[in-house]
N, C-alpha and C positions, 0 to 999 in steps of 0.2 A: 573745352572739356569740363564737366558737371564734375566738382568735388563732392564724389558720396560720405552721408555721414555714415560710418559704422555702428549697428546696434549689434550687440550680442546678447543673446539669450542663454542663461545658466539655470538648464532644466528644462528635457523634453519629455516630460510630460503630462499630463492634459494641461495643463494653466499654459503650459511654457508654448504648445501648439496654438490654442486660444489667442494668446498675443502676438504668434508669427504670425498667422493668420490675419489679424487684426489689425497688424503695423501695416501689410501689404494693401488692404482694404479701404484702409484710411490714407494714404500715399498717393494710393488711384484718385480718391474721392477729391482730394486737395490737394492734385496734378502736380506731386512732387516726387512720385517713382523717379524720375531720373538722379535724385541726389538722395538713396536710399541701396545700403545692404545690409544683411542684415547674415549674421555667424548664429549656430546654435549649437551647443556644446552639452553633450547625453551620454554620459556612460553607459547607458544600455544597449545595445544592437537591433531592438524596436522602440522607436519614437513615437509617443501618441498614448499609449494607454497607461504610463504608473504605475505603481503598486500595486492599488488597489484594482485594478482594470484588467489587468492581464493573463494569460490564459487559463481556465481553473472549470472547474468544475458547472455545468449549465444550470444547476440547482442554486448555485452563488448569486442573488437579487440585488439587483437595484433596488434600495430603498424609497425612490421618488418614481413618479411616472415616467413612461419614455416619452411623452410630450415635452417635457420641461427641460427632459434632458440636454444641452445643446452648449458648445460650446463659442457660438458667436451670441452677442448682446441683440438683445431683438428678433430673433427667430428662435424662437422656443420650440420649435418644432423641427429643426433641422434632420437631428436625429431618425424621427419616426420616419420623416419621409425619405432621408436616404434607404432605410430598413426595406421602404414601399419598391424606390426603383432600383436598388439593387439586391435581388430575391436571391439570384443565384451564386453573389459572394459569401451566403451562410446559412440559406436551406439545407447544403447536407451535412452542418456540423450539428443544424437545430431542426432537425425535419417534422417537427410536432410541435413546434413553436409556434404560437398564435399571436401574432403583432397585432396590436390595437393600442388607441393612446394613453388611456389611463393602465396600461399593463404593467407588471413589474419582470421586465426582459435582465435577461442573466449580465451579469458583469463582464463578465469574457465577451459577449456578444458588442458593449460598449465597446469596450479596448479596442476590438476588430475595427468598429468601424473611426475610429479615432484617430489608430493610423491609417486607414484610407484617406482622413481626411487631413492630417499631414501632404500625406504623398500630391493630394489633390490641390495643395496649399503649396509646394514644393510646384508643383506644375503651375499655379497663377501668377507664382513671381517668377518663372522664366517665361510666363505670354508678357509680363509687362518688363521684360529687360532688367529686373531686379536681383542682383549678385546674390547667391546663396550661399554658406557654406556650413557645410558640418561636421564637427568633429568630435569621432567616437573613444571619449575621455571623460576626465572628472576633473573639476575645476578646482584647486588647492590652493589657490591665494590670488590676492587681488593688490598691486598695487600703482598709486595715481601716479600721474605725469603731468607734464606742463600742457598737453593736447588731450588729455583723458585719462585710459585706465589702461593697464597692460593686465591681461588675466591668466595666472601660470597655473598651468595642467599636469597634472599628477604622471604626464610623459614627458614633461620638461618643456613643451611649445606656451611660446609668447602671444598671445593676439591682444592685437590692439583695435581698442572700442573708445568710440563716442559720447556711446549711451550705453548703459550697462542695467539688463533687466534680470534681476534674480527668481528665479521661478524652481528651486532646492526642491518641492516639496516637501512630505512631512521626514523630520528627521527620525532618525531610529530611537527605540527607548532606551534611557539609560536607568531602568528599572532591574532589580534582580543581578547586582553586575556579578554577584561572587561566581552565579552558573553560566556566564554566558561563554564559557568555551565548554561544556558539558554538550557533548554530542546529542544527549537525551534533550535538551533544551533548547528554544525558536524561540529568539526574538523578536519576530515578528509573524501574524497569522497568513501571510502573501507568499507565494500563492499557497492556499489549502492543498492542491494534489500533489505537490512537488511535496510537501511536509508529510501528506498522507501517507506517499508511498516509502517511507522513512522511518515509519511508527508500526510496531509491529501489531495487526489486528487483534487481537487475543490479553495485549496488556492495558492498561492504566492510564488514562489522559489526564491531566488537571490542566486545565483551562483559566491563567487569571483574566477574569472581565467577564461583564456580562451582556454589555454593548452589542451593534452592528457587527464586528470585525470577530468577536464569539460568537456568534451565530452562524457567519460564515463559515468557521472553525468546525464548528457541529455539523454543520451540512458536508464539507468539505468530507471531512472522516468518515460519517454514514454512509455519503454515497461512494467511499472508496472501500465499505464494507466493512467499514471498523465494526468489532465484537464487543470489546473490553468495552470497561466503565470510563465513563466520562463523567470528569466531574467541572464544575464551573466554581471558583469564589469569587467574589468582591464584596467591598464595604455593604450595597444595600443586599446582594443576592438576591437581586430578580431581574427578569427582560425588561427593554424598552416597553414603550408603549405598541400595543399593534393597531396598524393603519385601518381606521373603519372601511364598507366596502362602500359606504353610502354616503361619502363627503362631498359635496356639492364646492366649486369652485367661489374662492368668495375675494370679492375688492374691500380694504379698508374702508371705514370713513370715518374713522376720529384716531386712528393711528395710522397719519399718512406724515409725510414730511413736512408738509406748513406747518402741522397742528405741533409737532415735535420741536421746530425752530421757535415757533410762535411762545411754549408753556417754557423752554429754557431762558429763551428773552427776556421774560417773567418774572422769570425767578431765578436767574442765575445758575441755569443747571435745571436739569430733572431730577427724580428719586424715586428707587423703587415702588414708591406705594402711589405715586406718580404713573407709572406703567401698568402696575395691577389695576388702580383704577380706568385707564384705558381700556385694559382688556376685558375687564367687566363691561363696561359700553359697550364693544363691542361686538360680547356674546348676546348682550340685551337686545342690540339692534337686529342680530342674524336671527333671534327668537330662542334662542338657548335662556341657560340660567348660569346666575354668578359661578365662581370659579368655588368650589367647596375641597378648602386646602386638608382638613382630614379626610376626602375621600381622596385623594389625592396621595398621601400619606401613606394611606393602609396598613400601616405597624404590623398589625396583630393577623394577616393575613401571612400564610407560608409562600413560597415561590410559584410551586404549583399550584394553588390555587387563585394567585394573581392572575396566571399566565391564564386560567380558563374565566376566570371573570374581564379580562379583556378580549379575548375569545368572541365570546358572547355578547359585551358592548361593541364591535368592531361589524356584525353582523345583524345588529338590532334595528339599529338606526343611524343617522347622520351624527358623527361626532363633528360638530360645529366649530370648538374649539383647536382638534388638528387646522382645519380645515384655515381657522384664521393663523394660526400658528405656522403655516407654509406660505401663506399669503404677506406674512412680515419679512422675507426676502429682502424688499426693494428696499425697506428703510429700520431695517436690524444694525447696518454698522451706524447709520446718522443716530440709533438710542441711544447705542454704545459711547457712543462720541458724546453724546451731548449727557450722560449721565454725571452725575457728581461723584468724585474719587473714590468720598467716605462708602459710598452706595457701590460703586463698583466692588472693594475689597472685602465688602459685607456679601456682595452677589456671590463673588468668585468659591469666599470660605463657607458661606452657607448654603445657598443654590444652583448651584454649576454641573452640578452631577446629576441631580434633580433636574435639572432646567433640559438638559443632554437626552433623559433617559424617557422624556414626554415630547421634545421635537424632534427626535430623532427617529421617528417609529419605523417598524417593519413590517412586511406585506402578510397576511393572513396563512397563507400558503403555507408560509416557513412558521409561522407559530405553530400552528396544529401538528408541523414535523415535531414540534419542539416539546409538543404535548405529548406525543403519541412513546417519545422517547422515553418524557417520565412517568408514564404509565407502566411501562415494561420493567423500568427500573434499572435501566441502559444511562443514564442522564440525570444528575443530582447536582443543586444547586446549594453554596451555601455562601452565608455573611462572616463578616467582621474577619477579612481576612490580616493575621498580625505579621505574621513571618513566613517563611521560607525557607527549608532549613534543605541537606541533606544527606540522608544514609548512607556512605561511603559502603558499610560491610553487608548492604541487603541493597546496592543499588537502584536506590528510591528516594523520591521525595516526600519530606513530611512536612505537611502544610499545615500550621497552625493558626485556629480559629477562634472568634468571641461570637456567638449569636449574639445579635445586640437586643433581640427583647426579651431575653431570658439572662444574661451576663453569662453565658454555661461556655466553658472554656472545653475545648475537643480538638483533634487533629486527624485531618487522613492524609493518605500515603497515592502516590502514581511514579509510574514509570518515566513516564515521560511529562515534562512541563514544558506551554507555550505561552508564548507573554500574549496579551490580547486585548491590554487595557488602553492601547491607543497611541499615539507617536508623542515625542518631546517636546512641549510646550516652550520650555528654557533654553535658551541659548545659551546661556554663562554653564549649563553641566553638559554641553553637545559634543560627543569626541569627535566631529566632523573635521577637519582640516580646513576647510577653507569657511565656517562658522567661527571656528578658535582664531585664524587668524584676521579675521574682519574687526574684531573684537580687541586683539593682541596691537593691529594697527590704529586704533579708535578711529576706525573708517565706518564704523557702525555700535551701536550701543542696547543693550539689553532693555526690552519694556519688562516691566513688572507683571505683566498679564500675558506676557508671550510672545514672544519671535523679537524681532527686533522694533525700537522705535522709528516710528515711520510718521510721516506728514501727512494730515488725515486727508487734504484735497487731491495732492498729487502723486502718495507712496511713494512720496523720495524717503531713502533711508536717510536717517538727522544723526547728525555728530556729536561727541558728550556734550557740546556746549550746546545743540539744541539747534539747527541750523539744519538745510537742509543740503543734504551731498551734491556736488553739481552732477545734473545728468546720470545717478544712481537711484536707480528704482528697486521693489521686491513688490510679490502676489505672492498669495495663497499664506498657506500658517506659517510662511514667517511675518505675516501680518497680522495676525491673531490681537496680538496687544492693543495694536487699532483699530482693526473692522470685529473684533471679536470672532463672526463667527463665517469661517474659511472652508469649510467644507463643503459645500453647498455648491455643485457646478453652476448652475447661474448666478450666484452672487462673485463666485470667482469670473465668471465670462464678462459682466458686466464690469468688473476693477478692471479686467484686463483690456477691455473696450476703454478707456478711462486711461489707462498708462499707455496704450497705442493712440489713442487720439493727442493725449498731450505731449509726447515724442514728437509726432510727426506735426504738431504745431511748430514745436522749437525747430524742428527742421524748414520747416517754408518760411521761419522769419529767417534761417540763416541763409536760405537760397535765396531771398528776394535781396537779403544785401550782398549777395555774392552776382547776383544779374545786374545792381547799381553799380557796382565797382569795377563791374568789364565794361559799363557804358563809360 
């Protein structure tokens, strides 16, 4: 009888399915399913779609194509074509939906098919005899043993793992704490209809952020018929960038991974003016023109009139630069890694937000909602957001602000506030339970740049002494510190491809010594 090793996974959803999937995939591939189970442990009652994924409003977009979309490494296209052959799982939730590859398909619509492909991953490891188990809880501490790790669950059960893959996604913000039990207040923008239908149409929104996750926010409320003013602040007070319609798909070829290994060999590290010149080649070679950082910048331009002069570049022509700027996927965390410290603490305090608010862009559709909003005068954007105060005796918020190209000091007022600016980078401020005590037991340690430190080849999490955990793994932002940038579902498919492949290594070397030792 085959000794199975145990893997469990902590967190279903999308990263956390990607690597079930993955572990099973790769087990087949390297004829080791029989010394393989695998636990997944999900607080929520549907596995597959996340936060961000889950049922909401069909106006809610995907920011990337549904080509790309895909949660196995190497089939980028999985997605679209499950969409193709199963018409009739969400034609009559989207009966005017137009699938095509470069489309930007609603969020909910992912979700949907995310758990199907759970359940369909759930059905591969019982064709190949692969133990499954799941359990609907929240994982609240971790502690090791002389054989592994026992993982104790916020209902009191013990399991016991082999290999231990954390897949938490993002944690909650611990922005704004003084309101977070003000009924009027949402910590988080997930889902938009659930919030929507909670905020009375006719009053006051202030919205902090003005990222992906507000925009959603905005869509979410309009199409549940909000009336009342919406207002948006953050530090710059404007949208991302919007997605041109005429981006041609483009391959590196001086920002590829040699070229990246090769200039840090060099010189001991890279630095930002090391990448900028990159990306300048780049655009030279695709036939664009250098990077021009005051137009870039645009100070002296209002919100609204950003949002229509991207508009209008987004519809003109090929914006070259998205274009390479989505094509850095496959070797964005090897920059990250190979960048110099000094360089990284300079990117984070100076360009991070900037760097966020131009690759991060959104589909055209939703801008021109976003225009048409502040046309009416429905939807006001502002900067220099200071504080957050509020009116106990006129129950309201009063949100105080600095325009930063004028220093003009001003404040308005809403009924309700929704946090929007994005999940917790930090581990060491996470009131999570089984975050604090990972931490509490120095079974895991805080990066400086986000989530936990982790080993840049294998995502093992490393100990304060720098070493890496036996057979503990993490994905997604709580790898942030290392891969930098974790949102991205193919770059997340691909780590995950990456910690299921190297699992089920360590697994076949221990079954070929386990088949030596019966001889």
């Amino acid at each position: 009888m085959h000794q199975r090793k145990q893997v469990v996974i902590i967190g279903g959803g999308s990263v956390g399915v990607s690597a079930f999937h993955q572990l099973i995939k790769n087990a087949v591939k390297m004829g080791v399913s029989d010394y393989l189970a695998i636990t997944l442990i999900e607080r929520s009652s549907k596995v597959g779609s996340g936060e961000a994924y889950q049922n909401d409003h069909s106006q809610a977009l995907l920011n990337t194509h549904a080509d790309t979309m895909s949660p196995i490494s190497g089939q980028s296209s999985h997605f679209i074509n499950w969409l193709y052959q199963n018409e009739e799982l969400w034609r009559q939730q989207h009966p005017d939906l137009y699938v095509h590859p470069s489309a930007y398909l609603p969020r909910p619509l992912f979700g949907l098919y995310m758990q199907h492909f759970f359940e369909d991953s759930r059905t591969l490891a019982w064709q190949y005899r692969i133990p499954f188990t799941q359990h609907h809880c929240e994982a609240s501490d971790i502690l090791p043993t002389e054989e592994g790790y026992l993982v104790i669950t916020d209902s009191d059960k013990q399991i016991k793992a082999d290999y231990l893959l954390l897949c938490c996604g993002n944690l909650p913000s611990t922005k704004f704490k003084a309101h977070h039990r003000r009924s009027s207040y949402f910590n988080s923008p997930y889902p938009g209809c659930v919030i929507a239908e909670q905020i009375d149409k006719d009053q006051s929104v202030c919205i902090a952020g003005t990222n992906l996750s507000a925009i959603d926010t905005i869509i979410s409320l309009t199409e549940h018929g909000h009336r009342g003013k919406i207002i948006c602040v953050s530090r710059r007070g404007r949208f991302p960038s919007v997605r041109g319609t005429q981006n041609p798909k483009h391959k590196p070829r001086y920002i590829t991974a040699s070229a990246i290994m090769e200039l840090s060999k060099a010189h001991d590290g890279i630095t930002l003016e090391d990448i900028w010149h990159l990306l300048n080649q780049e655009l030279l070679a695709a036939g664009g023109r250098e990077i021009d950082i005051q137009e870039i910048l645009s100070e002296g331009k209002t919100a609204y009139d950003y949002l229509c002069q991207e508009i209008y570049k987004a519809t003109q022509a090929p914006r070259l630069w998205q274009s390479i700027a989505y094509s850095l996927n496959s070797v964005i965390d090897l920059i990250w890694h190979h960048l110099r410290k000094e360089d990284k603490k300079r990117f984070y305090c100076e360009y991070r937000d900037l760097f966020i608010s131009y690759r991060v862009s959104f589909p055209l559709e939703n801008a021109r909602r976003l225009q048409k909003l502040m046309e009416t005068g429905q939807l006001d954007i502002h900067c220099g957001i200071q504080n957050v105060g509020y009116d106990e005796a006129k129950n309201c918020y009063n949100i105080e602000l600095i325009e930063n190209a004028w220093k003009h000091e001003m404040s308005v007022r809403s009924h309700y506030f929704i946090n929007a600016t994005g999940h917790n980078l930090s581990v060491d401020e996470s009131e999570v339970a089984l975050i604090h005590n990972l931490l509490k037991r120095k079974l895991a340690t805080a990066d400086p740049f986000g989530g936990f430190r982790t080993d840049f080849n294998t995502g093992a999490i490393l100990s304060p002494s720098g070493l890496p955990q036996r057979n503990f793994f993490a994905l997604g932002s709580l790898t942030t510190g290392t891969y930098f940038f974790t949102n991205a579902m193919d770059v997340n498919a691909r780590h995950a491809s990456k910690r299921a492949g190297h699992i089920v290594e360590k697994i076949a070397i221990a079954a070929h010594s386990q088949a030596r030792d019966a001889v």
